[in-house]
C-alpha positions as CSV (number, residue, x, y, z in Angstrom):
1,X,84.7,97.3,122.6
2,X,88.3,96.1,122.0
3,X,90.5,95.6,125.0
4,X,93.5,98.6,124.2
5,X,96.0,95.9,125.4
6,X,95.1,93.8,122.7
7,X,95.2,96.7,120.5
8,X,98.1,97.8,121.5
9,X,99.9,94.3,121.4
10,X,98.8,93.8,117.8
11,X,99.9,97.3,116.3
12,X,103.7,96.0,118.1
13,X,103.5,93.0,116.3
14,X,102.4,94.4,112.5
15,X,106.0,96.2,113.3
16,X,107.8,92.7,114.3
17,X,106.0,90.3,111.8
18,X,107.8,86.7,111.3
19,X,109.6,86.2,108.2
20,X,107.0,84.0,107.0
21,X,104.0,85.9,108.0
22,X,105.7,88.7,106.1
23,X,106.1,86.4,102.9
24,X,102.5,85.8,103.0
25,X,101.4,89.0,103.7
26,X,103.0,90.3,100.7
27,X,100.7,88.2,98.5
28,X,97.6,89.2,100.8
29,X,98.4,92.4,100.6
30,X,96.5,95.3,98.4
31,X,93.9,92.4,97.8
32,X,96.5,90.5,95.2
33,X,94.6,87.4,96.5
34,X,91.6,86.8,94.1
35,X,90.7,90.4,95.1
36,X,90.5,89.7,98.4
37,X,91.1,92.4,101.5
38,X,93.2,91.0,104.8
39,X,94.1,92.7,107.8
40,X,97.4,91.4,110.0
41,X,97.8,90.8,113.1
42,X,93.9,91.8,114.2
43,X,91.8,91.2,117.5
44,X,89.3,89.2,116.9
45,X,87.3,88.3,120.5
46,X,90.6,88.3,123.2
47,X,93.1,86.6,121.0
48,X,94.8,88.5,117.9
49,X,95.1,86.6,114.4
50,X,97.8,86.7,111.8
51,X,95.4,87.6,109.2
52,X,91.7,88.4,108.7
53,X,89.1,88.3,105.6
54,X,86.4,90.2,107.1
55,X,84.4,89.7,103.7
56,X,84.6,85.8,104.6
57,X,85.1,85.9,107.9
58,X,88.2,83.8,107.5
59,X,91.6,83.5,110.2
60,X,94.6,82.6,108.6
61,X,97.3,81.5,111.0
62,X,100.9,80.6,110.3
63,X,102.2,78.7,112.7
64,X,105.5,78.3,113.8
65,X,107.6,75.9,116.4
66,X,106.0,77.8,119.6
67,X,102.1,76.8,118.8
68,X,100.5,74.7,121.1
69,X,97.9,72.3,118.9
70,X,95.7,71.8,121.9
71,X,95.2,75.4,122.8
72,X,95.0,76.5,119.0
73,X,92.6,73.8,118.3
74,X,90.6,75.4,121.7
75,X,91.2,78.8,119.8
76,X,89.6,77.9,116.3
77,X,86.6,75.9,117.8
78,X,85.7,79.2,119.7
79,X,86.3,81.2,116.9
80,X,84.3,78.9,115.0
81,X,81.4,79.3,117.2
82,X,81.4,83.0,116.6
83,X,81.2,82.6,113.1
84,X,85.0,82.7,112.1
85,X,86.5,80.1,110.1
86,X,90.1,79.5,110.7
87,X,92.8,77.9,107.7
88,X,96.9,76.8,109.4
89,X,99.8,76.8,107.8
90,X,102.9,76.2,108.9
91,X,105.8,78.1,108.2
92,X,107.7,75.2,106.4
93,X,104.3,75.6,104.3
94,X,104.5,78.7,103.9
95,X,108.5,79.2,103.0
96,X,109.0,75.9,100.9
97,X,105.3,76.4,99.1
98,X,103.8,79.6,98.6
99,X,102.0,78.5,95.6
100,X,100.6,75.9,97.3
101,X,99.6,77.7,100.3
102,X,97.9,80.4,98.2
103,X,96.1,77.7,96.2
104,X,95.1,76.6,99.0
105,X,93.8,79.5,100.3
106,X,91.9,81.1,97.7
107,X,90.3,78.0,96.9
108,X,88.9,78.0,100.6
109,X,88.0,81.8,100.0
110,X,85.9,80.8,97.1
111,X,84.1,78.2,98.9
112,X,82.8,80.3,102.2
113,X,80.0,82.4,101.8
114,X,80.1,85.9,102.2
115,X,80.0,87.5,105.5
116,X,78.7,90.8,104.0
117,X,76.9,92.1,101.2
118,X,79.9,94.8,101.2
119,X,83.0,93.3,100.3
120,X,85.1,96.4,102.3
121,X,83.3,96.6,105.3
122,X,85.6,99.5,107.5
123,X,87.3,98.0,111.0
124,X,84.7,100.6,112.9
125,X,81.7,100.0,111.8
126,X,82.5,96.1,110.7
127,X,79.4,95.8,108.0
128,X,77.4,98.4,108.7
129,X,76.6,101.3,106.2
């Protein structure tokens, strides 16, 4: 069960993305990346992610001038041992070299394996039939 803070705190920031997290997410969006689906700003465990690939279980997180590399690197290493993999970029990444940054991203896509053998699993039921 998801902690309705959390729940709440993401749905606020979906409304108030960053102006890079919004460049991004308008070439996640509609699964315009290789076909694959994201989610933004989603709880995963007690933390809330930019964006999500539940088919690969991948985090995406653009960082910008507040993050703390210490407690992120804490962050993806916990993640990690849930079964989450977690790509950065920073938002001079992100604003100087979208192309890049999607490369980037697709190409790690492509090398994960699949979380699910249903490539849409729904937020409730997250791969169940």
């Amino acid at each position: 069960m998801q902690d309705a803070h959390l729940v709440d705190r993401a749905k606020r920031l979906r409304r108030a993305m960053t102006p890079f997290e919004a460049k991004l997410w308008r070439h996640l969006s509609n699964s315009q990346l290789g076909g694959y689906k994201f989610r933004r700003q989603h709880v995963i465990n007690f933390c809330i992610v930019d964006f999500f690939c539940p088919q690969k279980a991948l985090i995406v997180e653009v960082d910008g001038d507040t993050h703390d590399p210490a407690r992120d690197a804490i962050r993806d290493q916990v993640n990690q041992h849930l079964g989450y993999a977690t790509i950065r970029f920073t938002n001079s990444d992100v604003g100087k070299n979208i192309g890049g940054v999607l490369e980037r991203l697709l190409s790690t896509l492509d090398a994960l394996p699949e979380r699910w053998p249903h490539p849409d699993p729904s937020p409730e039921g997250e791969g169940k039939q």
